[in-house]
C-alpha positions in Angstrom: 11.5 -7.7 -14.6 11.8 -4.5 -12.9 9.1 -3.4 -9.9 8.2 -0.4 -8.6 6.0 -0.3 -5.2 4.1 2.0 -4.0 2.2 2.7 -0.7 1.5 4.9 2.2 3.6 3.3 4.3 7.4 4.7 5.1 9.7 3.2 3.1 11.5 0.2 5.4 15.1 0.0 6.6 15.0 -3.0 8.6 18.8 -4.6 8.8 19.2 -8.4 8.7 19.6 -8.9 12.6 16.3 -7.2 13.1 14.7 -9.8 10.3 16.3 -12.6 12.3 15.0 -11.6 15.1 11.7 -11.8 13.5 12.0 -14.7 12.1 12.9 -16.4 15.5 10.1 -15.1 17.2 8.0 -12.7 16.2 5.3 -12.4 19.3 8.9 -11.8 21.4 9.3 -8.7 18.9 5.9 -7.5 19.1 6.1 -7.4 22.8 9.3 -5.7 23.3 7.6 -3.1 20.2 4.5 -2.4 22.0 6.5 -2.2 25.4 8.9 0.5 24.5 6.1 2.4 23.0 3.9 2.3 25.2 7.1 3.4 27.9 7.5 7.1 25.6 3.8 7.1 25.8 2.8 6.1 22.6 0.3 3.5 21.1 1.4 0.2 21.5 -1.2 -0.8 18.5 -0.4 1.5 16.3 3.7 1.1 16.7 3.6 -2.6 15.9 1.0 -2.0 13.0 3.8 0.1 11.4 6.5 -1.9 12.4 4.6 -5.0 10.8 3.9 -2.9 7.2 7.5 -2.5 7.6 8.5 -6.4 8.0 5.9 -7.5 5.4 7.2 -4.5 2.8 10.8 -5.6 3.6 9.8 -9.3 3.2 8.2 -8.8 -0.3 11.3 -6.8 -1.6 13.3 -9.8 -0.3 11.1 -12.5 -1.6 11.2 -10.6 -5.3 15.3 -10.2 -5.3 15.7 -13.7 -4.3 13.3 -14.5 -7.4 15.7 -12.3 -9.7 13.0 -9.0 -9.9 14.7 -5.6 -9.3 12.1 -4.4 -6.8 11.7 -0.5 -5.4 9.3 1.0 -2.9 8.3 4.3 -2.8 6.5 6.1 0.0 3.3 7.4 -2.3 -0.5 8.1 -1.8 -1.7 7.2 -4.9 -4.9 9.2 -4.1 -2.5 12.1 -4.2 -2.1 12.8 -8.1 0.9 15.5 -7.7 2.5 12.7 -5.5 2.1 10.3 -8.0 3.5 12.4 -10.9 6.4 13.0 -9.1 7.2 9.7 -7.7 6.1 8.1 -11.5 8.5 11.1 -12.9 11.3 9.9 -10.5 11.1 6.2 -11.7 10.6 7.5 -15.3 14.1 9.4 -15.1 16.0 6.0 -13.5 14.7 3.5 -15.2 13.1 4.7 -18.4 9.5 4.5 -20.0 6.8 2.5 -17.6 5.9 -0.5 -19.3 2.6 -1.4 -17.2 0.4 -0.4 -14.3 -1.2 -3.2 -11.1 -3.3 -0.9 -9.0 -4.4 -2.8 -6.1 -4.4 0.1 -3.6 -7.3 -0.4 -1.0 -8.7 0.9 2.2 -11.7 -0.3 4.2 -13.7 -0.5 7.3 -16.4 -2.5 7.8 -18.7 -0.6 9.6 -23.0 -0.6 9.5 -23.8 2.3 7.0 -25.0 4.5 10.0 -22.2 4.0 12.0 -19.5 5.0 8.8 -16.8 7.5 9.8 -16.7 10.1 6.8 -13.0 10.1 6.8 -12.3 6.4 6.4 -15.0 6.2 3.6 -13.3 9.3 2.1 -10.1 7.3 2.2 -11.8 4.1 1.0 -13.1 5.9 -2.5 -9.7 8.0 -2.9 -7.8 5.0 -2.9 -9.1 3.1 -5.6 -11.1 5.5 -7.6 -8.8 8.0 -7.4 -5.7 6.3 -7.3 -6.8 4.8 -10.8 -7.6 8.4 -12.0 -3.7 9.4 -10.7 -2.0 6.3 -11.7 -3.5 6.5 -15.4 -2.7 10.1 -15.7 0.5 10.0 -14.8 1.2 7.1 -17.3 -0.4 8.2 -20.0 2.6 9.3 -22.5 4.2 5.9 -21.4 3.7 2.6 -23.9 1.8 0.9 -21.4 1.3 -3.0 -22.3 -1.2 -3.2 -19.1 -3.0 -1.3 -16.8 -4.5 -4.2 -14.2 -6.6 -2.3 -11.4 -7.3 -5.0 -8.7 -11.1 -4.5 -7.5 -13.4 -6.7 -5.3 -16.5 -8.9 -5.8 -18.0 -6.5 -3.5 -17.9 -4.4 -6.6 -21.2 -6.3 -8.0 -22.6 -7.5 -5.2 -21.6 -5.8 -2.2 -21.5 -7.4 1.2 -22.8 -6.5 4.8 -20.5 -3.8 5.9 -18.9 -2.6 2.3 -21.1 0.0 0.9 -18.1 2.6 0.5 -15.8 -0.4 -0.7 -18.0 -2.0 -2.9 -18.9 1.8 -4.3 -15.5 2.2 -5.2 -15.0 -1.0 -6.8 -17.4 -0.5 -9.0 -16.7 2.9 -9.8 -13.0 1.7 -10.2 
């Protein structure tokens, strides 16, 4: 079983003494994180959200070698459809034909509907509506077994908060 990941996140290089570390104790690493950046006068939020997409990105490429799956990730908006060709194009050349699709690409803040910041619903319906859209066309001269796009309940009935998310579930 072969893998390939994609997400908006950078891909991570974290080495084994940094995962150790984490490991050991993780609020200890957040600290020291957030301190640092907020010393070069950055955000301490935002550096340990990245740094935590990292460790979780790292952790699922470890979990899926030490299971015996050949797992890749690629740096990728999937609401991007020239990104997509070109990362699917790149896998395509290594690896050969893609054999299936799992679109579970997702992005949402809950939020009344008059309070709703046009840019994060924007980013809520490009991920999943038009990641499909980029995903399928970019697979579809492969001999795809599957395409599996993960949606949300929220789809069919909504839920306070999700009226861009459960719009593009159901448009999904």
């Amino acid at each position: 079983l072969r893998l390939h990941l994609l997400g908006t996140a950078p891909a991570p290089h974290l080495d084994d003494n940094f995962v150790q570390r984490v490991a050991a104790d993780r609020s200890g690493v957040r600290r020291a994180i957030m301190q640092e950046a907020s010393t070069r006068g950055e955000n301490p939020v935002e550096a340990w959200r990245n740094t935590e997409k990292a460790i979780e990105i790292d952790a699922t490429l470890r979990e899926c070698r030490s299971q015996g799956i050949m797992a890749a990730y690629y740096c990728c908006d999937v609401s991007d459809f020239s990104d997509v060709e070109t990362t699917i194009r790149g896998i395509r050349q290594q690896v050969g034909p893609i054999n299936g699709v799992i679109h579970g690409a997702g992005a949402g803040q809950d939020a009344r509907f008059d309070r709703k910041r046009p840019d994060k619903v924007d980013k809520c319906l490009k991920a999943k509506i038009d990641g499909s859209l980029a995903l399928m066309q970019a697979t579809k001269h492969d001999p795809l077994e599957c395409f599996v796009a993960f949606g949300s309940i929220s789809g069919r009935f909504g839920a306070n908060g999700h009226t861009d998310y459960s719009l593009a579930n159901d448009m999904m």
